[in-house]
N, CA, C and O atoms as a DFTB+ gen file, in Angstrom:
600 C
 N C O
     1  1      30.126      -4.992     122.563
     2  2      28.978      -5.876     122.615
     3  2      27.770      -5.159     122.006
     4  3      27.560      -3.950     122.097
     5  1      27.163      -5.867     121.506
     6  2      25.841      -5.488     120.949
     7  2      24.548      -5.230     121.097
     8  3      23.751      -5.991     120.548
     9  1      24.058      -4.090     121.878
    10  2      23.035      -4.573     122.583
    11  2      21.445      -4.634     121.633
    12  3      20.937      -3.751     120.942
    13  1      20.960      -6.022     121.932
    14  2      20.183      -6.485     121.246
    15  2      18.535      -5.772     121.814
    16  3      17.678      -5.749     120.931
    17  1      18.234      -5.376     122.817
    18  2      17.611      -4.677     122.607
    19  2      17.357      -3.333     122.453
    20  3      16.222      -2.858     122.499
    21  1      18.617      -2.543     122.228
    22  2      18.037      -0.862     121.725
    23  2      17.821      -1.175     120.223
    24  3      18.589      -1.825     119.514
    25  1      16.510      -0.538     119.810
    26  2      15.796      -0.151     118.610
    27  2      16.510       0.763     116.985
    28  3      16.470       1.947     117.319
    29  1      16.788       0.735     116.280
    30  2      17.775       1.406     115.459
    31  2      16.807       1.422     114.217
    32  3      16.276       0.390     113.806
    33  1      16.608       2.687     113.634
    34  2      16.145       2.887     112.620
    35  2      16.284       2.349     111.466
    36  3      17.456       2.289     111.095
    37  1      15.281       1.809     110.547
    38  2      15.629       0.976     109.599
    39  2      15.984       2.027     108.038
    40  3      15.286       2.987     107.712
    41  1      16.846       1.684     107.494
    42  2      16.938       2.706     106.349
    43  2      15.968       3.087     105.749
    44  3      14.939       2.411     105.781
    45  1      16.049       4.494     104.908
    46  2      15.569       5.250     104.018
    47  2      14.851       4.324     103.406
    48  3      15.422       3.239     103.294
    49  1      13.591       4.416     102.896
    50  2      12.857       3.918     102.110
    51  2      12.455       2.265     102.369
    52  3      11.635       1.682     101.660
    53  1      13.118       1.674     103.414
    54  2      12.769       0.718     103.823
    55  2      11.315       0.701     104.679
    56  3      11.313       1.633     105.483
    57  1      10.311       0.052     104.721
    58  2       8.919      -0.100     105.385
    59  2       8.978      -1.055     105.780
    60  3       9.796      -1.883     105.378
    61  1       7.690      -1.381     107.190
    62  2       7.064      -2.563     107.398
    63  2       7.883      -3.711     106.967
    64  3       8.773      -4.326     107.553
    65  1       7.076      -3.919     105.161
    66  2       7.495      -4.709     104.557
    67  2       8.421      -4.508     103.261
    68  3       7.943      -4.612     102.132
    69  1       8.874      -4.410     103.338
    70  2      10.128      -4.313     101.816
    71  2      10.362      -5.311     100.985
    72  3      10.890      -6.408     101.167
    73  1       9.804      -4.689      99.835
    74  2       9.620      -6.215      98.790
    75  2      10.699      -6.897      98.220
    76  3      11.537      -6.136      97.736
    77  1      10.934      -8.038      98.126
    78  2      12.566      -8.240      97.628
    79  2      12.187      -9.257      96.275
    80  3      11.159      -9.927      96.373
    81  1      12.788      -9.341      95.359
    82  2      12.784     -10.439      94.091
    83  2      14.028     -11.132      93.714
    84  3      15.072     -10.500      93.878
    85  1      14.098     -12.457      93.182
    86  2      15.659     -12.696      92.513
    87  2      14.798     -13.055      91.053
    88  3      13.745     -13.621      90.760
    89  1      15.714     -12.489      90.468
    90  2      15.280     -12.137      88.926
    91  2      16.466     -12.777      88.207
    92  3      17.476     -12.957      88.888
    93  1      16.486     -13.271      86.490
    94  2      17.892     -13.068      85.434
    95  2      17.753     -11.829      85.313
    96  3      16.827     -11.064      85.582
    97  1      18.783     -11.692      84.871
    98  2      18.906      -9.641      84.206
    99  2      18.662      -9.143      85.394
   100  3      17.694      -8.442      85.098
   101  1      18.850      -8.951      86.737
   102  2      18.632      -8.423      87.233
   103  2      19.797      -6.822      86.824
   104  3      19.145      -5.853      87.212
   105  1      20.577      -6.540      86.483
   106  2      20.929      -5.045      86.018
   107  2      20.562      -4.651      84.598
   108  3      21.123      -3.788      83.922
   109  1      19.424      -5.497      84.212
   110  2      18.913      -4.984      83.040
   111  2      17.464      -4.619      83.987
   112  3      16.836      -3.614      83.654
   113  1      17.135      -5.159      84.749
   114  2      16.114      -4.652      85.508
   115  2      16.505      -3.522      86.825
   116  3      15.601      -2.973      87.456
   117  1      17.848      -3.297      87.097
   118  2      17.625      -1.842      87.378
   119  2      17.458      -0.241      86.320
   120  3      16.767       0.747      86.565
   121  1      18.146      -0.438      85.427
   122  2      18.175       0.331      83.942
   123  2      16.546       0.586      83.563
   124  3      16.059       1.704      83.394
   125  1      15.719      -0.848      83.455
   126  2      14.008      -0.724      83.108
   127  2      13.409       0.287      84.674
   128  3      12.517       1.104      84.449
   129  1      13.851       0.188      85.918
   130  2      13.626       1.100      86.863
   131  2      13.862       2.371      86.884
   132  3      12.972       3.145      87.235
   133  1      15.423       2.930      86.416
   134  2      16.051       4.061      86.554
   135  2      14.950       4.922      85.329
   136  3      14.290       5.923      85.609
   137  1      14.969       4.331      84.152
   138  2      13.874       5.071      83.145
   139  2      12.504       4.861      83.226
   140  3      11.673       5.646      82.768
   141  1      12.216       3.686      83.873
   142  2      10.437       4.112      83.972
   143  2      10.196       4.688      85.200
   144  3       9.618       5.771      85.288
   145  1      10.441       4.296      85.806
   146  2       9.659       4.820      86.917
   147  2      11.433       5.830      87.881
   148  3      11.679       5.833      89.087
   149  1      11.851       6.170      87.312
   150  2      12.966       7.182      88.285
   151  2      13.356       6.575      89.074
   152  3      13.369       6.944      90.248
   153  1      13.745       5.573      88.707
   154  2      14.469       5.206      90.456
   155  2      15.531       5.109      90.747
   156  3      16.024       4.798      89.663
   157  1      16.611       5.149      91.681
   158  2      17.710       5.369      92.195
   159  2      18.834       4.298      93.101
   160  3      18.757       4.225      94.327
   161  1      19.668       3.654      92.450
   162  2      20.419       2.601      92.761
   163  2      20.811       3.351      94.553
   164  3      21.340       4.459      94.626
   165  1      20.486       2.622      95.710
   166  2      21.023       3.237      96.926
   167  2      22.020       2.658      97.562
   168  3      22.630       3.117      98.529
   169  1      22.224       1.456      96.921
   170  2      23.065      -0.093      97.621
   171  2      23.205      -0.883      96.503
   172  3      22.331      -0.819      95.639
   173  1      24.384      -1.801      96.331
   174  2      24.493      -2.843      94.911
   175  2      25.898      -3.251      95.409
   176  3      26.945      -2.755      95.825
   177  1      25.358      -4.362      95.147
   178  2      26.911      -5.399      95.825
   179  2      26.780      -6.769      94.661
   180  3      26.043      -7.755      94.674
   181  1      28.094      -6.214      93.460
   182  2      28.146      -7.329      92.376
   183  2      29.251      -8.646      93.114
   184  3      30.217      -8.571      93.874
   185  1      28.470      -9.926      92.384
   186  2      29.213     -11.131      92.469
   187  2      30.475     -10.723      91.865
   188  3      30.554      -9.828      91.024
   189  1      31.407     -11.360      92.285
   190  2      33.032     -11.558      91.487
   191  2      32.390     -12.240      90.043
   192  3      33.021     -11.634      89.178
   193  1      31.474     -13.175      89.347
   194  2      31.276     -12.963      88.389
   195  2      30.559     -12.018      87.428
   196  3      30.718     -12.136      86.213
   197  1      29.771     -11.082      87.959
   198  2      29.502      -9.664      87.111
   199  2      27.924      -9.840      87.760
   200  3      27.182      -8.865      87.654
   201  1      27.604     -10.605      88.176
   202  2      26.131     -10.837      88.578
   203  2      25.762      -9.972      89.585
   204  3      26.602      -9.728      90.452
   205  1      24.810      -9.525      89.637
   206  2      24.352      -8.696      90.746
   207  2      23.920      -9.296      92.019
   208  3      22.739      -9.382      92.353
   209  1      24.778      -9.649      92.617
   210  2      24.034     -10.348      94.396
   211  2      23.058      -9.461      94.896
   212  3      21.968     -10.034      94.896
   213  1      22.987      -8.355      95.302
   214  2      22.237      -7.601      95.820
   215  2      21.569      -6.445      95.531
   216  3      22.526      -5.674      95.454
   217  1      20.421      -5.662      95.279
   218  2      20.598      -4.309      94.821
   219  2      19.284      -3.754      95.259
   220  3      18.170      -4.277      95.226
   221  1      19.821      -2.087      95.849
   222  2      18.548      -1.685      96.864
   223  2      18.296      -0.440      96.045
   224  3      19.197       0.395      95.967
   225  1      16.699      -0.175      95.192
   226  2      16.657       0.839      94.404
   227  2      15.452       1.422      95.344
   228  3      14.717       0.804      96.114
   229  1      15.489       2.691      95.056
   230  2      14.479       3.406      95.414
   231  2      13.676       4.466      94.292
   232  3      14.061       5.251      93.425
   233  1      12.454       4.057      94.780
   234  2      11.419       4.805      93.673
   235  2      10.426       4.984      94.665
   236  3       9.915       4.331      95.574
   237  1      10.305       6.576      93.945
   238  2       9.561       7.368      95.038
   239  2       9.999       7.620      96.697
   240  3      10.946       8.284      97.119
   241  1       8.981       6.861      97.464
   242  2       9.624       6.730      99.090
   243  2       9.904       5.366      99.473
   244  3      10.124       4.992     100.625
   245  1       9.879       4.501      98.231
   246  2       9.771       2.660      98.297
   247  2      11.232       2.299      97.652
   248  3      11.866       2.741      96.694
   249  1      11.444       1.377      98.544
   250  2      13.201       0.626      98.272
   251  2      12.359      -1.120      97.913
   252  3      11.709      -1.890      98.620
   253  1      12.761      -1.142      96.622
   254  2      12.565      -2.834      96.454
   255  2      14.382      -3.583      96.354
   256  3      15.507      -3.097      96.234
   257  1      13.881      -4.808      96.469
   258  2      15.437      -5.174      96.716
   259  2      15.392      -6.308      95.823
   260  3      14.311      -6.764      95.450
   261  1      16.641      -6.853      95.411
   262  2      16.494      -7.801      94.568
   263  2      17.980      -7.680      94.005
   264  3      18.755      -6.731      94.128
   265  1      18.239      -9.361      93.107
   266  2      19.507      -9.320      92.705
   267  2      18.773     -10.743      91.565
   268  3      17.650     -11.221      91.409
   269  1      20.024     -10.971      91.027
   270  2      20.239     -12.216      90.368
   271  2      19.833     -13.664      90.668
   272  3      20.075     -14.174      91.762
   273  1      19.244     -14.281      89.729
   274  2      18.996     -15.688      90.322
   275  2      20.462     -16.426      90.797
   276  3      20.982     -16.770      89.736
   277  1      20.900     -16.620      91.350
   278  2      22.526     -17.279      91.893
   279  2      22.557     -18.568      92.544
   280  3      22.996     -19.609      92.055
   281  1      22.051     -18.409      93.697
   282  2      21.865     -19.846      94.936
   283  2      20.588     -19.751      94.646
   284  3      20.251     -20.920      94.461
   285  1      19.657     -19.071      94.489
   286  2      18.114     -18.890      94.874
   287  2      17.406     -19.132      93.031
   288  3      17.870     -18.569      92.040
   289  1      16.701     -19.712      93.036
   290  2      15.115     -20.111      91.815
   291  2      15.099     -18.420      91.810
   292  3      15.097     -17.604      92.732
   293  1      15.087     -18.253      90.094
   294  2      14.257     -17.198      89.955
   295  2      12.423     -17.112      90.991
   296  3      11.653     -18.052      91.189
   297  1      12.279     -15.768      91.394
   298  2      11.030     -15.239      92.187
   299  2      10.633     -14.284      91.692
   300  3      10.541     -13.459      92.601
   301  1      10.255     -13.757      90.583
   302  2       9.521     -12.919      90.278
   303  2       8.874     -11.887      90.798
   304  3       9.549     -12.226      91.770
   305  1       8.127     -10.788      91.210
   306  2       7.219     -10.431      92.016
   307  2       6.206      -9.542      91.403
   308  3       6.341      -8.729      90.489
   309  1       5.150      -9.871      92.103
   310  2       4.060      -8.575      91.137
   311  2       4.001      -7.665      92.479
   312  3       3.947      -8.024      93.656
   313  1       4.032      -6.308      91.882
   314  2       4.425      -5.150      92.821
   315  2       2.930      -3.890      92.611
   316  3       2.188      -4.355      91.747
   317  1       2.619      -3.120      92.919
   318  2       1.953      -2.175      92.601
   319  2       3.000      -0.927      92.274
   320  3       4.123      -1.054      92.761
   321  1       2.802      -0.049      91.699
   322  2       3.533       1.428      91.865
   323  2       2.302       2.775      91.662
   324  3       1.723       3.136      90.637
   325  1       2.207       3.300      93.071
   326  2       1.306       4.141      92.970
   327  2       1.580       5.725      92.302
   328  3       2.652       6.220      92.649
   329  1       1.010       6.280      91.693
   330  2       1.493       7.627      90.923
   331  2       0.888       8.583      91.074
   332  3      -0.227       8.073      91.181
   333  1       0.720       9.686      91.179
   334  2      -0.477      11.024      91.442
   335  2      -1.604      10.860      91.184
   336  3      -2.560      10.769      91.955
   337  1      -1.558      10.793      89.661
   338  2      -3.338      10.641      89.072
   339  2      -3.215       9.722      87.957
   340  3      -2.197       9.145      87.573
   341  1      -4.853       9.642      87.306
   342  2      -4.681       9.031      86.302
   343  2      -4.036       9.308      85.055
   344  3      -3.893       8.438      84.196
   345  1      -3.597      10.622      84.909
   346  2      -2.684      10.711      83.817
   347  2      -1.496      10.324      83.851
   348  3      -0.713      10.154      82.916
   349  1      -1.330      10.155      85.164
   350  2       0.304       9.705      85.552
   351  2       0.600       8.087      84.943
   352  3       1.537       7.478      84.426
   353  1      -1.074       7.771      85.427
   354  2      -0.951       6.076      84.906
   355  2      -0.613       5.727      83.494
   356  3       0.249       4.913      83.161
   357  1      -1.430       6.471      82.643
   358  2      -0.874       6.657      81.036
   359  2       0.763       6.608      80.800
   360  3       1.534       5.744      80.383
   361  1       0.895       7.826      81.226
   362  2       2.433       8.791      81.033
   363  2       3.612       7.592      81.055
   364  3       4.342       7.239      80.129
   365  1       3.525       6.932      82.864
   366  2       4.350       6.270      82.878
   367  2       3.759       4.948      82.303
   368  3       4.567       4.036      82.131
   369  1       2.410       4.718      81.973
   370  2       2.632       3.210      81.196
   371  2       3.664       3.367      79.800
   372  3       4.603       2.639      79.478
   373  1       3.284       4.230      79.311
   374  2       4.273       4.563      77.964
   375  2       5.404       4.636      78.377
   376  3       6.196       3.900      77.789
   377  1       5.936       5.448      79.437
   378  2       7.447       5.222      79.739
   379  2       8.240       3.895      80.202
   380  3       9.454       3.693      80.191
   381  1       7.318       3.158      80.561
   382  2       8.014       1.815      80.756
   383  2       7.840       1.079      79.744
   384  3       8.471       0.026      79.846
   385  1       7.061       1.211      78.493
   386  2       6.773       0.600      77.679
   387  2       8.138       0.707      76.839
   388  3       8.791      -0.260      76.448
   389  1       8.463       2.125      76.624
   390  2       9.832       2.705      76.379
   391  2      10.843       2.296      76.227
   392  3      11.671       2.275      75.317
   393  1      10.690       1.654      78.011
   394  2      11.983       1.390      78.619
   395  2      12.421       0.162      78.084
   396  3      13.618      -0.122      78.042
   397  1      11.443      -0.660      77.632
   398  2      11.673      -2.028      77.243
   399  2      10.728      -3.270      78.128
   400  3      11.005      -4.467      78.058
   401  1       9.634      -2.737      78.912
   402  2       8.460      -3.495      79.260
   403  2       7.345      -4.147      78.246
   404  3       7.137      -3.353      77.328
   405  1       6.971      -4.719      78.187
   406  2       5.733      -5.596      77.499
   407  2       4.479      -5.465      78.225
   408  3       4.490      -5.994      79.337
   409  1       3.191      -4.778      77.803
   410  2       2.356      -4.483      78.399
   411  2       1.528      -6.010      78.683
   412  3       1.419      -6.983      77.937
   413  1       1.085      -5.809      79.867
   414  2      -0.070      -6.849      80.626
   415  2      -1.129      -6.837      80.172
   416  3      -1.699      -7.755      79.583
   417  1      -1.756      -5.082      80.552
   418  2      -2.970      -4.671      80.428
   419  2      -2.902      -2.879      80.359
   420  3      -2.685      -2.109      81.295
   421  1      -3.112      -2.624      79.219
   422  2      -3.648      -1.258      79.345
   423  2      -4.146      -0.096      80.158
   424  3      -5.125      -0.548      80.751
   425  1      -4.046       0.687      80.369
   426  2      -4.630       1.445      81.085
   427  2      -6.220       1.959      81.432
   428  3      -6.865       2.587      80.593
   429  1      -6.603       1.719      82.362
   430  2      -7.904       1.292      82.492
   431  2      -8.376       1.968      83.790
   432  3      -7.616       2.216      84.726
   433  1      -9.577       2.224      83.774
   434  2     -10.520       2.954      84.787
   435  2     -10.904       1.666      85.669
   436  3     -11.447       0.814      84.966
   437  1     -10.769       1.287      87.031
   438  2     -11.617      -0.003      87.575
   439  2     -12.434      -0.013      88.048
   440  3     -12.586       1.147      88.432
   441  1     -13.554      -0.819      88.496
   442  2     -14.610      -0.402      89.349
   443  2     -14.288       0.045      90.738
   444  3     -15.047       0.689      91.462
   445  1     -12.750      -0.477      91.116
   446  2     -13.035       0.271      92.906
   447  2     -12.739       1.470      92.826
   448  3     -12.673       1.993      93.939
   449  1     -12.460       2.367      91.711
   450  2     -11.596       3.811      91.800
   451  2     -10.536       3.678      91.197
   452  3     -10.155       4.668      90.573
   453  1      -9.992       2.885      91.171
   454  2      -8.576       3.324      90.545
   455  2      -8.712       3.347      89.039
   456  3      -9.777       2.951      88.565
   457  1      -7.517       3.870      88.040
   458  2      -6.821       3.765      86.872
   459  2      -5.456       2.762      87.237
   460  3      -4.611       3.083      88.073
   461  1      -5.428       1.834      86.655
   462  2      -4.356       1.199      86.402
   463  2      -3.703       0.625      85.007
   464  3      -4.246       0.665      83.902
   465  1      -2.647       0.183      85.260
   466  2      -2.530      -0.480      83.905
   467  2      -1.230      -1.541      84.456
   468  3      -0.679      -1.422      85.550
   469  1      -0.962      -2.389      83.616
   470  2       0.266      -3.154      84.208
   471  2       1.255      -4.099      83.064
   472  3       0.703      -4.766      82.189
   473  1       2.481      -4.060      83.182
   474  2       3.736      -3.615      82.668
   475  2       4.818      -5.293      83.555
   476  3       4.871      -5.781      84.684
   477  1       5.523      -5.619      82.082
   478  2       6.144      -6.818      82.749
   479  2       7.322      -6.329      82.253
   480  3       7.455      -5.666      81.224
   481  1       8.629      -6.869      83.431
   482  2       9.741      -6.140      82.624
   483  2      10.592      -7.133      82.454
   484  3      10.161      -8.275      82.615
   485  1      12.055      -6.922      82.074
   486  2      12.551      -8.105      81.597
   487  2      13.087      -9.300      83.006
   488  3      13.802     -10.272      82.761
   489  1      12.709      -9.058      84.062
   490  2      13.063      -9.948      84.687
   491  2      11.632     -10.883      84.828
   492  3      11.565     -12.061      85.180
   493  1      10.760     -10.173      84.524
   494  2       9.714     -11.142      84.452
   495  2       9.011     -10.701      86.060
   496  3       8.567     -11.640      86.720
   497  1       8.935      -9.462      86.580
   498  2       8.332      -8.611      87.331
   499  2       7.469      -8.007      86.897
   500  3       7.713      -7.019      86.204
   501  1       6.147      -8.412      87.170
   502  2       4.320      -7.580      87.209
   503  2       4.798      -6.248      87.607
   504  3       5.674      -6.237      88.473
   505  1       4.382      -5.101      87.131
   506  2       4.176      -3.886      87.750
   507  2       2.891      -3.296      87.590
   508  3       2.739      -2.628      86.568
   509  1       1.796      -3.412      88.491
   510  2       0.819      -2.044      88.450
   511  2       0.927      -0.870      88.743
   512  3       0.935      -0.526      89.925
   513  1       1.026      -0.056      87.807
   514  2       0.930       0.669      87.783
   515  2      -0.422       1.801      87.715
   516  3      -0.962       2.137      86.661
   517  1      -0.861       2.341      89.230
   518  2      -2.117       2.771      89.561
   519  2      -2.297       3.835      90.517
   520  3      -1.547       3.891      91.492
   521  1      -3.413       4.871      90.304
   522  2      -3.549       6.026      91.127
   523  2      -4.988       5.693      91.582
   524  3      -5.724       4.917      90.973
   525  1      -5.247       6.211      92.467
   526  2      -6.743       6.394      92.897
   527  2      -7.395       7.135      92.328
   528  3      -7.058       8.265      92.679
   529  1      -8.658       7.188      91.174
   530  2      -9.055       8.814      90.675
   531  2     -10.606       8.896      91.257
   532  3     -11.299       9.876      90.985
   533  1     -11.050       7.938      91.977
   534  2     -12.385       7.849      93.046
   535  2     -12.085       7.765      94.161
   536  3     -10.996       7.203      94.283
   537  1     -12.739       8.195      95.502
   538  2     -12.677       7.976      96.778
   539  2     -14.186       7.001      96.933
   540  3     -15.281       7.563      96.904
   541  1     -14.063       5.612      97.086
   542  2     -15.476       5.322      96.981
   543  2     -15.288       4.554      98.403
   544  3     -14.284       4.449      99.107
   545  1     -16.560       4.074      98.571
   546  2     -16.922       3.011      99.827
   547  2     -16.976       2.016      99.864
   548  3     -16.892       1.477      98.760
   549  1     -17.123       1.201     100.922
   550  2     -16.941      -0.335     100.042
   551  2     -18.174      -0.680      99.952
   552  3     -18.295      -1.895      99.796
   553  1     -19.178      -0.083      99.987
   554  2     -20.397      -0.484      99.780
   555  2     -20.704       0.439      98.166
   556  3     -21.546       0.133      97.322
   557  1     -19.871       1.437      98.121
   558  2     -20.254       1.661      96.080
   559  2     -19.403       0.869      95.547
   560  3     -19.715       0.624      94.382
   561  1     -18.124       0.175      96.008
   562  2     -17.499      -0.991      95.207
   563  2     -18.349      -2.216      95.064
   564  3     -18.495      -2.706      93.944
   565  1     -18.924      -2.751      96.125
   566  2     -19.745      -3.736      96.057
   567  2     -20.723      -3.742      95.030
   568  3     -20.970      -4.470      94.069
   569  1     -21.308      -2.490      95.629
   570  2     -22.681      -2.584      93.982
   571  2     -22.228      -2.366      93.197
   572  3     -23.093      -2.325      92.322
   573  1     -21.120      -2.109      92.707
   574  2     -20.098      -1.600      91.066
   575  2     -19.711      -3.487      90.942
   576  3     -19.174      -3.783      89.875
   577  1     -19.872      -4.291      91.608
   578  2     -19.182      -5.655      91.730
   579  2     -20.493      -6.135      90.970
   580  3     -20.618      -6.490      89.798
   581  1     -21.409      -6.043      91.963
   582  2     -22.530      -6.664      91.412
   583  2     -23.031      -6.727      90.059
   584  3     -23.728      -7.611      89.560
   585  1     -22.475      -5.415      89.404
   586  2     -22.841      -5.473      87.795
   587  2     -22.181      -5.597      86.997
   588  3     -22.242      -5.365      85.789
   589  1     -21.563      -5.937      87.555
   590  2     -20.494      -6.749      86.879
   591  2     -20.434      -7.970      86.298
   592  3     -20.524      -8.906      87.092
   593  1     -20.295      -8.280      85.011
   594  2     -20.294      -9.857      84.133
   595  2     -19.051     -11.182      84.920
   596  3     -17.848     -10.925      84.932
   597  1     -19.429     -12.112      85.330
   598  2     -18.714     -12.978      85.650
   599  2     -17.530     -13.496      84.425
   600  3     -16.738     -14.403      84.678
């Protein structure tokens, strides 16, 4: 029997919230993972037709999950991916660019602190890609807002 209330650790790289997507290409979108951003197939359970039902990658200390559009509407997702610094943001925008991503937006300084830039890949998944290179307040974001052009 099962007892439903003792507590059991949730896997490696799983959080809180764990982002999940159904994508086409979804194993052309683990391949755009494994080379841009390092990430590591931990789980993958293919359909009897070659399709990917399930697949749990990990990058960095983050597991996103996702498989094939099958029973489910393609879902897309826009994700963040945080990196050391702002050179990191460069480095890997080019490496996913590499990989076979289509850039969003360039790499860029923002008013709250960060460098970001952001990267669509072939499943049709947003990636920001962004470090913090300010520690600011939300009261120097605000006035950085304010002068800002509508």
């Amino acid at each position: 029997m099962i007892d439903m209330k003792k507590t059991l650790p949730r896997p490696d790289g799983h959080h809180t919230i764990t982002p999940g997507f159904v994508v086409p290409q979804a194993a052309a979108v683990v391949t755009f993972l494994e080379k841009a951003f390092g990430g590591r197939v931990v789980d993958r359970y293919d359909a009897p037709d070659g399709k990917v039902g399930h697949v749990e990658v990990l990058i960095g200390d983050s597991v996103v999950m996702f498989g094939d559009a099958i029973h489910d509407p393609a879902m897309p997702a826009n994700l963040s991916f945080y990196v050391p610094n702002g050179d990191a943001v460069d480095a890997t925008y080019k490496k996913a660019l590499a990989a076979g991503a289509t850039s969003v937006a360039e790499p860029n300084n923002q008013f709250y602190g960060y460098r970001s830039a952001s990267v669509r890949d072939v499943g049709g998944n947003k990636w920001t890609i962004c470090a913090v290179i300010e520690q600011l307040s939300r009261e120097q974001i605000i006035d950085r807002m304010k002068g800002m052009k509508s």
